[in-house]
C-alpha positions in Angstrom: 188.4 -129.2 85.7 187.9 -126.6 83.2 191.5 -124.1 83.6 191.1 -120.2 81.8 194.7 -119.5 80.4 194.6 -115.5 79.3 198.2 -113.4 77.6 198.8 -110.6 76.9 195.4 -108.4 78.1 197.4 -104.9 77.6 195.5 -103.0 79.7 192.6 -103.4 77.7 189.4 -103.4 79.9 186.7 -104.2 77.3 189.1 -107.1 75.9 189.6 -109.0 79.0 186.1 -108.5 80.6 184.2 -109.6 77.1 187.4 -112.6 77.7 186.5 -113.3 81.0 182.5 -113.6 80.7 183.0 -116.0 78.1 185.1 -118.3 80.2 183.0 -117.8 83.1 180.1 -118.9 80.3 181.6 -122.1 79.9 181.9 -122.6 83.4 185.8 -122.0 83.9 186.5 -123.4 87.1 190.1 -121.9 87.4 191.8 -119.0 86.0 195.7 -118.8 84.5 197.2 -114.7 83.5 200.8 -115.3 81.7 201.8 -111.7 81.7 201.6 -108.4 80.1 199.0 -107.5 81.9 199.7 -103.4 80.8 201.4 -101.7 77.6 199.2 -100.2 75.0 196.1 -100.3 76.5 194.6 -97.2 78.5 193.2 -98.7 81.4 196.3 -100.0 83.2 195.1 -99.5 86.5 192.4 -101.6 85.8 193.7 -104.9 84.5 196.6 -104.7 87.6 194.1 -104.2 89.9 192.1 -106.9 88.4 194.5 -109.4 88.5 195.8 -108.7 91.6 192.1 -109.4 93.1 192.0 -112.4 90.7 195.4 -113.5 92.4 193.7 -113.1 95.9 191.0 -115.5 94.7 193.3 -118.1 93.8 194.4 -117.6 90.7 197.7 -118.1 89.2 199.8 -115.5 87.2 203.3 -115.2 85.9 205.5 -111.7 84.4 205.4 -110.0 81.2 208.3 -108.3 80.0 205.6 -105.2 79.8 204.9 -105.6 83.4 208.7 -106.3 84.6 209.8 -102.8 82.9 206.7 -101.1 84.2 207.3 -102.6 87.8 211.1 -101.8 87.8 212.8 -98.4 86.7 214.2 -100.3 83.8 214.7 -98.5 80.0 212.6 -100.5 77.5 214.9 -101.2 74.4 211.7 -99.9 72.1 211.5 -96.2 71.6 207.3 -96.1 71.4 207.4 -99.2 74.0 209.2 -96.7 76.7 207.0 -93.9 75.8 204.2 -96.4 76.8 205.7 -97.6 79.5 206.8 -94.5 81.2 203.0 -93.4 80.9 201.9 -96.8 82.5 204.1 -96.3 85.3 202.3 -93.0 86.4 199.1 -94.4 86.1 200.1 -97.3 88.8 200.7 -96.9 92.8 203.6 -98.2 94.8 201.7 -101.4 95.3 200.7 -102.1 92.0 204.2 -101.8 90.4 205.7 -104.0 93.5 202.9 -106.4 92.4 204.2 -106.7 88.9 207.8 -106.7 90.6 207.1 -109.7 92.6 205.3 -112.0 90.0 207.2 -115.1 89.5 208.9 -115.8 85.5 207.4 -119.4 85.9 204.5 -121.1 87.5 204.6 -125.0 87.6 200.9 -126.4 88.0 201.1 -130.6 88.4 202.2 -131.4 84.5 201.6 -128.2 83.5 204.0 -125.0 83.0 203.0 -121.1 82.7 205.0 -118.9 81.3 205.2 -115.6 79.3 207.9 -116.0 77.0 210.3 -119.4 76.3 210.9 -121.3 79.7 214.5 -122.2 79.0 215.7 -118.2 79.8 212.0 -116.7 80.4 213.7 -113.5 81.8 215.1 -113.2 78.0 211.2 -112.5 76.5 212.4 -115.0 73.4 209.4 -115.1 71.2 208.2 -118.7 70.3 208.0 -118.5 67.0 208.6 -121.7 65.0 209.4 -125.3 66.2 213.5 -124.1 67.0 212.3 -122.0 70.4 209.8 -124.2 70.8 211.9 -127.5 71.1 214.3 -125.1 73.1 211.4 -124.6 75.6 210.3 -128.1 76.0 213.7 -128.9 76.5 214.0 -127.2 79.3 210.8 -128.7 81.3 209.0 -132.2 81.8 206.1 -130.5 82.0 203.2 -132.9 79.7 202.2 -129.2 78.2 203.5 -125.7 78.1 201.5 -122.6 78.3 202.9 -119.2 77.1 202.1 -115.9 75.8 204.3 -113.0 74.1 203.6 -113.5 70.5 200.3 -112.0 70.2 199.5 -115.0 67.8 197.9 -118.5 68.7 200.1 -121.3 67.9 200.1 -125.4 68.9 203.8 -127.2 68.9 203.6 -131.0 69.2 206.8 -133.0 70.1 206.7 -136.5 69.4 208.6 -139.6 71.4 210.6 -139.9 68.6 211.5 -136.5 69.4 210.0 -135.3 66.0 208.5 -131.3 66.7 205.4 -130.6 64.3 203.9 -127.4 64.4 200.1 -127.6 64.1 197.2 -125.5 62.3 195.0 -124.1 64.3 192.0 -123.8 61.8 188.9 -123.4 64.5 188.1 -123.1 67.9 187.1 -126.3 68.1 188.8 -128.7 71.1 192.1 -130.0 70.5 193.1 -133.2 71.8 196.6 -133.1 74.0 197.1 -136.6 72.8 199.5 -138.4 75.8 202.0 -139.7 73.5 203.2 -136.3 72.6 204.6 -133.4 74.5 202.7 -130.2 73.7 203.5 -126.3 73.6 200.7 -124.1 73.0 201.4 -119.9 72.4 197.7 -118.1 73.3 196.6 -115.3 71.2 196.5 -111.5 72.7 193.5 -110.7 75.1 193.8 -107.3 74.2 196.0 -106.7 71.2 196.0 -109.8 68.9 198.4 -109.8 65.6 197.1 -112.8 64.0 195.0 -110.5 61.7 191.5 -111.3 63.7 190.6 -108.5 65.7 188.8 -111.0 68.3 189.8 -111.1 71.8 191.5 -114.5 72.3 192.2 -116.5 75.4 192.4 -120.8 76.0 190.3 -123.3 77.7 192.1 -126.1 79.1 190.0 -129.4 80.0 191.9 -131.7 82.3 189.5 -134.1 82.3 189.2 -134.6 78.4 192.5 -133.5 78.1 191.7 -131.1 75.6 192.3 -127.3 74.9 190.6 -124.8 73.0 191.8 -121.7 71.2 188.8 -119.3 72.4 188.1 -115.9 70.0 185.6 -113.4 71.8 184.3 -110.1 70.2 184.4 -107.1 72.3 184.0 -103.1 72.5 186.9 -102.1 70.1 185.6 -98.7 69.2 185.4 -98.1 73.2 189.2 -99.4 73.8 190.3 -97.4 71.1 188.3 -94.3 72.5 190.1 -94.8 75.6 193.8 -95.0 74.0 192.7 -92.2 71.9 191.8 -89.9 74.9 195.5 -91.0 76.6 197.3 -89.3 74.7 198.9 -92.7 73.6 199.8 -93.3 69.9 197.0 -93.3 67.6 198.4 -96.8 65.9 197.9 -98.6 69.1 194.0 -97.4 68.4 194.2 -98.2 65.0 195.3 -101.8 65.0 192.8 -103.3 67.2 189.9 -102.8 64.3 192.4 -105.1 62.2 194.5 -107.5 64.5 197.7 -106.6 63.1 
């Protein structure tokens, strides 16, 4: 079964439609949103509505920490992050914020856990960011392979039986092999605001049959996204990095 793991889309409709073709492409058979579904982006009541059609079809999706302060009258502790946030709120219904509300932190899938953040406290939003949090997640599941988002920068984590953590180079998007021996942790890149200096779109392919993933990079529209935060009224930098992924 070929499994389409997306983060971070940020309300950024020609990101995750350009992300979602592609998967589609390669014949995704089932479809995986770990949160952060709005923030930034200018087409908020789009992506919600999307995934909450997607989640009608079957597919599986966890909170953000974006859509847990958008879904709940909650101050963000970032001073252009609330500005953003209170502007997302108006542009969502009653049932689109309770949506958010109600998503789960944590979804466990047969060996594999979904999750935004780091699954040990995933209500915290701890970035994974080197092979501490990352040992701190694993720690806290059996899971064979850990799926999260948050960092807005692709990243593989491999911890050994000898309980050695290496943290691997992703240098392609070529398949990676989830070898059984090891326990894995894999951070997706940003559908619709990546940070790891490519401006591509990025989402994961998961293979359960070769036991493989792939760290998927899909160009899109970003003069039309950018148009769209520019015509918002949101902050112009929001426009501004997605020509640079930064």
């Amino acid at each position: 079964m070929l499994i389409a793991i997306f983060s971070d889309i940020h309300a950024n409709r020609q990101a995750f439609e350009a992300c979602l073709g592609d998967a589609q492409g390669h014949g995704a058979e089932r479809f995986v949103l770990l949160g952060d579904y709005v923030g930034y982006g200018a087409d908020p009541d789009w992506a919600v509505t999307t995934v909450m059609e997607m989640v009608d079809k079957g597919a599986m999706a966890v909170m953000g920490n974006h859509d847990f302060h958008s879904g709940t009258a909650v101050d963000y502790p970032d001073a252009e992050a609330q500005l953003i946030i209170e502007w997302t709120r108006g542009q969502l219904d009653a049932a689109q914020r309770e949506f958010l509300a109600a998503l789960p932190l944590t979804v466990q899938d047969e060996s594999r856990l979904y999750v935004h953040g780091e699954a040990s406290q995933p209500k915290d939003w701890t970035y994974v960011t080197g092979t501490a949090e990352a040992a701190t997640s694993l720690a806290a599941t059996p899971a064979h392979i850990t799926f999260c988002g948050h960092v807005h920068k692709p990243a593989l984590y491999g911890l050994s039986i000898t309980a050695s953590m290496t943290a691997f180079t992703i240098a392609s998007t070529k398949p990676i092999p989830m070898l059984p021996g090891r326990r894995w942790l894999a951070v997706l890149g940003s559908v619709g605001q990546p940070r790891d200096g490519n401006p591509a779109a990025a989402y994961t392919l998961l293979d359960t049959d070769k036991k493989e993933i792939t760290f998927c990079r899909v160009a899109y529209d970003i003069e039309a996204a950018a148009s769209r935060i520019r015509k918002a009224g949101l902050p112009v930098s929001l426009a501004e990095r997605l020509f640079t992924g930064t």
